[in-house]
N, C-alpha and C positions, 0 to 999 in steps of 0.2 A: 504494500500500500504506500510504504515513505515512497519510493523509488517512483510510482507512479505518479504521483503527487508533488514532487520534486522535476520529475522531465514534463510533466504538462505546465508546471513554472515556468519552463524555459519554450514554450511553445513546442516541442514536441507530441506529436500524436502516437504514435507507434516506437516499441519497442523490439528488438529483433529476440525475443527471450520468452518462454523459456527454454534449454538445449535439454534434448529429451534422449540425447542419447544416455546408453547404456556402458559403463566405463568400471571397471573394478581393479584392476591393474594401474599402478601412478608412472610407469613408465610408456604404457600406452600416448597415442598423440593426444585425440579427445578427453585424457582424465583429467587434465587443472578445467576443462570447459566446463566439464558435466558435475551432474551431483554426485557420482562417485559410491553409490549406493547401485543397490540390486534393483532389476527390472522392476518389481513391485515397489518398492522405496522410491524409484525414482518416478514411476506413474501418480503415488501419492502427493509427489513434492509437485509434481507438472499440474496435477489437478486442482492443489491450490493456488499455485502461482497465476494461472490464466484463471482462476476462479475472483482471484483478488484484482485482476488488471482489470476482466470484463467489469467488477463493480467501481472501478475507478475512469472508466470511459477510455483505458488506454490500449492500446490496439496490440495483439500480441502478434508472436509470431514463430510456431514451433518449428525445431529445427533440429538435426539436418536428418530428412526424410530418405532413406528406409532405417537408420542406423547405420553408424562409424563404426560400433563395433573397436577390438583394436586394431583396424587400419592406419597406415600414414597417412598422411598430411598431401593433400589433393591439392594447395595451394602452391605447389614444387613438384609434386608427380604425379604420371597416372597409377590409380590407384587399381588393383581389381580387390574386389572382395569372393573368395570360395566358397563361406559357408552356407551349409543347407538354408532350403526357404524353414524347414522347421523350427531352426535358433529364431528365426524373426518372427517368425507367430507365436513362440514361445516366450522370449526374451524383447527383441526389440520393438517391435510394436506396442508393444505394452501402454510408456509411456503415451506414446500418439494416439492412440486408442484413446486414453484417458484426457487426455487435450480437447480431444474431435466432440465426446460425448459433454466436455462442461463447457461447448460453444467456442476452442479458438476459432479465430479470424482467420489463421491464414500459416500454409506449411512452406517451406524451404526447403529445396530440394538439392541434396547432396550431389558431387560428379566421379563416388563411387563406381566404378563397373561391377555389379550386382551381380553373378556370372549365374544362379540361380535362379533370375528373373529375367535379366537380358544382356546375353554375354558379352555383346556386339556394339552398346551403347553406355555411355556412360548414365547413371541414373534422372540426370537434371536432363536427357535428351533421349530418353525412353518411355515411346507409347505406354508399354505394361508396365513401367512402374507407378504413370498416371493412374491407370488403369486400377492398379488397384487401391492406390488410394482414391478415387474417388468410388468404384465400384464396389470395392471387400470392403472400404473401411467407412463408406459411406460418406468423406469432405466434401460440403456443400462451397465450402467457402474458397479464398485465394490461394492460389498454389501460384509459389516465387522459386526462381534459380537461384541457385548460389553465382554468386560472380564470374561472369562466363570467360573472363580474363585470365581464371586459374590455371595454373597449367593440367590439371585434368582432364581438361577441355581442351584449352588453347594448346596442347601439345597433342591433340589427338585429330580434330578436323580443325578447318580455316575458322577465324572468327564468321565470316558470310554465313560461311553453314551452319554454325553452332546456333547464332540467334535465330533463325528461317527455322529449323527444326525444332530448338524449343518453344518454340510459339505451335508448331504443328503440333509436336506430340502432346500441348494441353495447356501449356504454361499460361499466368493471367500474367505475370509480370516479369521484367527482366532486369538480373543485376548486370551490370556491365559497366567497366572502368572504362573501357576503347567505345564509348556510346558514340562517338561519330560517325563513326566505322558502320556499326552495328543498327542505329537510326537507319542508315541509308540502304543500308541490304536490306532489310525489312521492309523499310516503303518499297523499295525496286520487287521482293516478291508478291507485295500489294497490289502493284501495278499490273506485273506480268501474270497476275492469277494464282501464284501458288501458294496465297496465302488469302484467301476468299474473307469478305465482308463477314459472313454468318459468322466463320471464327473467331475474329475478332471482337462481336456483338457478343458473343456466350462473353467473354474473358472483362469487355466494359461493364455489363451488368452486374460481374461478382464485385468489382471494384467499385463501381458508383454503388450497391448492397452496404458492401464495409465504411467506406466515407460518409453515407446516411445512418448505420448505425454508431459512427465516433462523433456524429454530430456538425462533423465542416462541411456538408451539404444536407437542405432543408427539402 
């Protein structure tokens, strides 16, 4: 509540918090991020954190979607991840489960390659990991990339590609340091079609949704 209450002092609306991965090892990369507790302990702590933000008007943002697990650090390589889809419906999900169900705002999408869910793509730029968050896990709300800058990304396809596909495979919003770059590919697949109006339209209405329930649009 302080924290929420403190960043809307400073006119902030959203906070990119809380990180729902699952981390139990301190030499893992994700352990100083996360709470550092078991799947269930840290679902607990997710469920009040975004319980507390939604009563404070501040916008949350769970993060990074499927689970880090202990993976490295995506922001310097690509990453894959091996383990079974059952550790995630076991263990990782957990948390986000628990987010989804007390009304967060909006999930973050990790550039993990999930090699159980889609070997081929990194997570932030795969249909089926959209897929099942919004279909298995049922989020109604914003789905964001992580920084499409990372080298996760940026060392796997061109910046061009990376934004054009996370928009196809679901995405409502896009992080991106190189936004020049990345602006103009996007409108050029607008242009040339392969990024049609109707997609677009799903991804404005969840956002103009979220800004009408923070209150900066009436």
């Amino acid at each position: 509540v302080y924290k929420s209450e403190l960043l809307r002092s400073y006119g902030i609306n959203v906070n990119f918090a809380p990180v729902c991965d699952v981390s139990l090892n301190p030499d893992e990369y994700m352990y100083k991020r996360s709470f550092g507790r078991s799947a269930a302990e840290t679902a607990e702590y997710v469920r009040i954190v975004v319980s507390a933000m939604e009563q404070e008007g501040m916008g949350n943002v769970l993060k990074h979607f499927p689970g880090y697990g202990g993976n490295g650090d995506t922001h310097t390589n690509i990453i894959r991840d091996d383990r079974l889809y059952e550790e995630f419906v076991t263990s990782d999900f957990m948390p986000f489960v628990a987010g989804i169900e007390e009304g967060a705002d909006c999930v973050l999408v990790s550039h993990n390659i999930v090699e159980c869910m889609d070997p081929d793509w990194p997570a932030s730029l795969s249909y089926e990991v959209n897929r099942i968050l919004r279909e298995d896990m049922g989020f109604e709300g914003v789905i964001i990339t992580d920084d499409l800058m990372m080298s996760g990304v940026s060392d796997y396809v061109s910046d061009e590609e990376s934004v054009v596909r996370a928009v196809l495979v679901g995405n409502d919003m896009i992080l991106s340091t190189d936004f020049q770059v990345q602006y103009e590919a996007l409108l050029q697949a607008v242009y040339d079609g392969t990024v049609t109006e109707e997609r677009l339209d799903g991804s404005v209405r969840r956002i103009l949704r979220w800004k009408y329930d923070l209150g900066i649009i009436e």
